[in-house]
N, C-alpha and C positions, 0 to 999 in steps of 0.2 A: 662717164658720170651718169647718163640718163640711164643706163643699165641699171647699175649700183643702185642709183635712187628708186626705183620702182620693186626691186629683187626682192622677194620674202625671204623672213630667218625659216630655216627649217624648220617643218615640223608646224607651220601656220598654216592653217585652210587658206583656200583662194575664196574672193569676193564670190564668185559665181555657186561654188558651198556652202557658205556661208546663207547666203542668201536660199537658194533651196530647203535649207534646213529650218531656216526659220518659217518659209511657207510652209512646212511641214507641219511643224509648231500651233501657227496657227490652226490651222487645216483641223488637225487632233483636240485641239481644245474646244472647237467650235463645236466639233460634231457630238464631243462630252456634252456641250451644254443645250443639245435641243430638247434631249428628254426633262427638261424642267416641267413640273407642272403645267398642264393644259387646265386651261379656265372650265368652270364646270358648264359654261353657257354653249364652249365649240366656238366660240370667237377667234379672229383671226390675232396675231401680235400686232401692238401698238406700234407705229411706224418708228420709233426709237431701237425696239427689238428686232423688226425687220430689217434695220440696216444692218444690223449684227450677222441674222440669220435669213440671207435674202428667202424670199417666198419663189417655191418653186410652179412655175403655171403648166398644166398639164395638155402637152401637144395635141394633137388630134391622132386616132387611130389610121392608121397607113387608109387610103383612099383603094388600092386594089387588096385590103384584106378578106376575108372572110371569114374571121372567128366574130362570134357572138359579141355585142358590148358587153363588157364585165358586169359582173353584181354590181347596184348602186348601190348593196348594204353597205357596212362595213368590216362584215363579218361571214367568213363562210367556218361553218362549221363540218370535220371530221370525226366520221364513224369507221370503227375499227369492226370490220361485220362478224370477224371471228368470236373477238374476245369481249365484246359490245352486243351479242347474239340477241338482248332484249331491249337494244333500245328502241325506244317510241318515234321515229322522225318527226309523225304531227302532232304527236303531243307536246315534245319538246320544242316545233314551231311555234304553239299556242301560246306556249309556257313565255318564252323569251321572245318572240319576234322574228326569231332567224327564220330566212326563208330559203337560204341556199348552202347546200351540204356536201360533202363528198365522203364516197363509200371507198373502203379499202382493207386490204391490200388484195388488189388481182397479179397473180406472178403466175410464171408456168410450172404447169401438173407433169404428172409423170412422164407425158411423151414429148416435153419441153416446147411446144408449142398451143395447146390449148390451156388458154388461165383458169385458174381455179382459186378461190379463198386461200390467203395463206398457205397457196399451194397443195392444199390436201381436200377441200371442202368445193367439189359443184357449182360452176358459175351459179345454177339454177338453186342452188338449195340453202342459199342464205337468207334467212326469218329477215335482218335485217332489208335484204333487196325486194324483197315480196311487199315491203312496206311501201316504193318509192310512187305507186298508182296511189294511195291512198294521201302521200303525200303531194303529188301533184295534184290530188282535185283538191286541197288545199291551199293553192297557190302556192307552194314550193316546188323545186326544183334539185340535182342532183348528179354529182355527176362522177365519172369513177376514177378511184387512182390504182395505176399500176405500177410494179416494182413497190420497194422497200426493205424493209427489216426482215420480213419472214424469208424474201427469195425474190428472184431475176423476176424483171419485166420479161415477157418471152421473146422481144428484140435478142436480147442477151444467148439465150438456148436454142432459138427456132431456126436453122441454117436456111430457110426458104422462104424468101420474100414474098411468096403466094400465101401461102401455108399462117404468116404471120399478119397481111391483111385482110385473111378470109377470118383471122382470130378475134381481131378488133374488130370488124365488122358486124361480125355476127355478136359480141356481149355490147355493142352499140346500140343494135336492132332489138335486143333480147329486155336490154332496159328502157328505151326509148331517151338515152340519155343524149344530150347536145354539147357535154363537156367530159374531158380526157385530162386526166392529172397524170404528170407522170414523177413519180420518186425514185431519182436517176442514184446508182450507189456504184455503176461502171462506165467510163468513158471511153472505151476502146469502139478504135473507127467503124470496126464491119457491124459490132451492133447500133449504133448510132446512124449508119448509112440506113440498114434494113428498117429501124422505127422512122426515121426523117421520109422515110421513099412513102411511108406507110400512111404516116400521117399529112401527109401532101396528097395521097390519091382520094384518103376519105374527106379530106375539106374541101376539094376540089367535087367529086361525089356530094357534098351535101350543098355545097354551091347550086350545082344543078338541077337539083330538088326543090332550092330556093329556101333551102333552110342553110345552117350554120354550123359548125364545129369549131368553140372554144379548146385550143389546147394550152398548157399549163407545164410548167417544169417545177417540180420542188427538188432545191438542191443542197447539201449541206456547206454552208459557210461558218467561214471565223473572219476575226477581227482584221484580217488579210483580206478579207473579200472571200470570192471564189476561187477553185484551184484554175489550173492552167489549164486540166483535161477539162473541166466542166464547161470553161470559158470556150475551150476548141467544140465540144461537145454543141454549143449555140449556135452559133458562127455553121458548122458544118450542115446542121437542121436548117436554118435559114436560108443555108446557100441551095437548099434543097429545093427549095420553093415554100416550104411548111410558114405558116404564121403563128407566131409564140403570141399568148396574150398575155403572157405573165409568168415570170420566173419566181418563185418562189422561195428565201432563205430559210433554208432550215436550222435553227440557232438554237442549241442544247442550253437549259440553263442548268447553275449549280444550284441542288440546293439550296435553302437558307441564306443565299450571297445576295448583300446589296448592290452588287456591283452586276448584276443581269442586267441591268436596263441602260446602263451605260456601254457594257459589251457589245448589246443589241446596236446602239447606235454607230459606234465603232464599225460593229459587221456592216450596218445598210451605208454609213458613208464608203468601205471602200470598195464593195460590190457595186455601187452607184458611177462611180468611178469606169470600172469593167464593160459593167451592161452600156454604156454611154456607148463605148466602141462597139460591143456585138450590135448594140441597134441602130447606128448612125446617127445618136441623140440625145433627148430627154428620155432617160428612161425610167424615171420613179414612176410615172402612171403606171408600166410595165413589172415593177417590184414591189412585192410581199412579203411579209412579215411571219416567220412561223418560228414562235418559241416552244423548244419540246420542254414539257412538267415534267418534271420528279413529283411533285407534291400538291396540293391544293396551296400550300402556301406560298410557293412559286410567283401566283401571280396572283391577288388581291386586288380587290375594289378599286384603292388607290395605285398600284402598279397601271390597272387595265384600264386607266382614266389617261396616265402618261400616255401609253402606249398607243391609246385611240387618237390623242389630241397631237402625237407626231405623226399620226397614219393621215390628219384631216389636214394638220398643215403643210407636207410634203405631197398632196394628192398619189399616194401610195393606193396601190391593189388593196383589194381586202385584206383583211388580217386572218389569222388559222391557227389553231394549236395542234398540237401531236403529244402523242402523251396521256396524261393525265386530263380527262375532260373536265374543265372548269365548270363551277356550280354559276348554275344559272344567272347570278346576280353580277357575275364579271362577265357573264358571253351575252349579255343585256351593253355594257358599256362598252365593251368591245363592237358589238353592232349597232352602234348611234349612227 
């Protein structure tokens, strides 16, 4: 009889599914509704919405790190040095406020281990990088990404781990930069070993100097999070000794779609999720925000006020675009 009594009919969930799915439920709804309106003041939510959407507090940077404190903007701004060949770094600083930037794409040139612009263009001979002195005695800053869309970071092509951090080394020294971006599009172990080894000896290297090395991952995610190699791809960098300062999602929007900014959220709740385990933690201070434009209309006034006022209530990395360089009046709100 106590058998009978407790037996489901076929074809019913068990309590313990039941139950999962409805945290699930939750979970998804909640994360729809943080992109609501941010106050135009940058106020925190009134303790009634805070119970809804607890407030996340931003841990402390690891005690044996040694990457740079992050931008306290809230905005770094992306230069594409190829296709962007005149843009103005300090003038664009003056214009908007932004004071921290990243130049790209460095990938490898012909003999797959020394970077070059887009792959075809002279570390040395980009109008854009010749800009970055004139930009620092303006009080900015800059720093470079390699990998992406044009072609391999040279982890990827360079089969000699000498050979690959004599590369970084020298377009580190050649710019005087303190921060390394990387736009990761292959997870395979032997080039992730060869960059993780690479970037472990130069931040240990600038340790010594008594200066610093920010390193940076931008990675492409969806509403799933991150993939499994990218997540292996952290996790294996880290075990290396390297300190990530921040992982960065790269998040395609559509077109003309309302529904980007909810996607967005979607993406950072379940990569939030992920990074918790690669970093043993809190790790929204560690994740940013990087929506790629199609369009100017992508992303608006009123989008880039959302968008800010979830970066300021999650103590989120800076924000970034890819893409379509937003007109000044949204990479103003975007860097509050």
């Amino acid at each position: 009889m106590e058998t009978a009594r407790h037996a489901r009919p076929p074809g019913t969930p068990s309590r313990t599914t039941v139950a999962l799915a409805a945290a699930a439920l939750v979970t998804v709804t909640g994360m729809a509704l943080w992109l609501l309106p941010a106050k135009p003041t940058g106020q925190w939510d009134p303790p009634a919405a805070a119970a809804a959407v607890p407030v996340i507090t931003a841990r402390p940077v690891m005690a044996a790190s040694t990457a740079p404190t992050p931008p306290d903007d809230g905005y770094v701004a992306f230069v594409d040095a190829v296709r962007s060949a005149g843009f103005d770094l300090p003038g664009t600083a003056r214009r908007t406020g932004v004071r921290h930037f990243l130049v790209g794409h460095l990938v490898a040139g012909d003999d797959g281990c020394a970077p070059a612009w887009a792959g075809v263009a002279e570390a040395t001979s980009s109008p854009v990088a010749r800009r970055l002195e004139r930009l620092r005695l303006a009080g900015g800053a800059a720093g470079l990404t390699f990998g992406g869309p044009d072609g391999d970071d040279p982890a990827v092509t360079c089969p000699s781990p000498d050979r690959l951090l004599s590369a970084y080394r020298r377009v580190l020294s050649l710019f005087s930069s303190d921060c390394l971006d990387f736009e990761i599009r292959t997870t395979s172990r032997g080039p992730t070993l060869r960059r993780a080894t690479a970037i472990t000896a130069l931040q240990r290297e600038a340790a010594g100097n008594r200066r610093s090395l920010r390193v940076t991952f931008t990675v492409p995610a969806t509403t799933a999070g991150l993939s499994a190699g990218a997540q292996e791809m952290l996790r294996t960098t880290r075990a290396a000794g390297a300190d990530i300062g921040a992982v960065n999602l790269l998040i395609p929007f559509a077109p003309g779609d309302p529904g980007n900014l909810r996607r967005l959220a979607l993406t950072a709740g379940a990569a939030h999720v992920q990074l918790d385990r690669v970093f043993g933690g809190d790790s929204w201070p560690r994740t940013g925000l990087v929506p790629v434009l199609a369009g100017y209309g992508d992303l608006g006034p009123e989008e880039a006020r959302k968008l800010s006022g979830f970066r300021i209530r999650h103590h989120l990395a800076p924000l970034s675009v890819r893409g379509i360089t937003p007109t000044d009046e949204v990479t103003r709100i975007l860097n509050r």
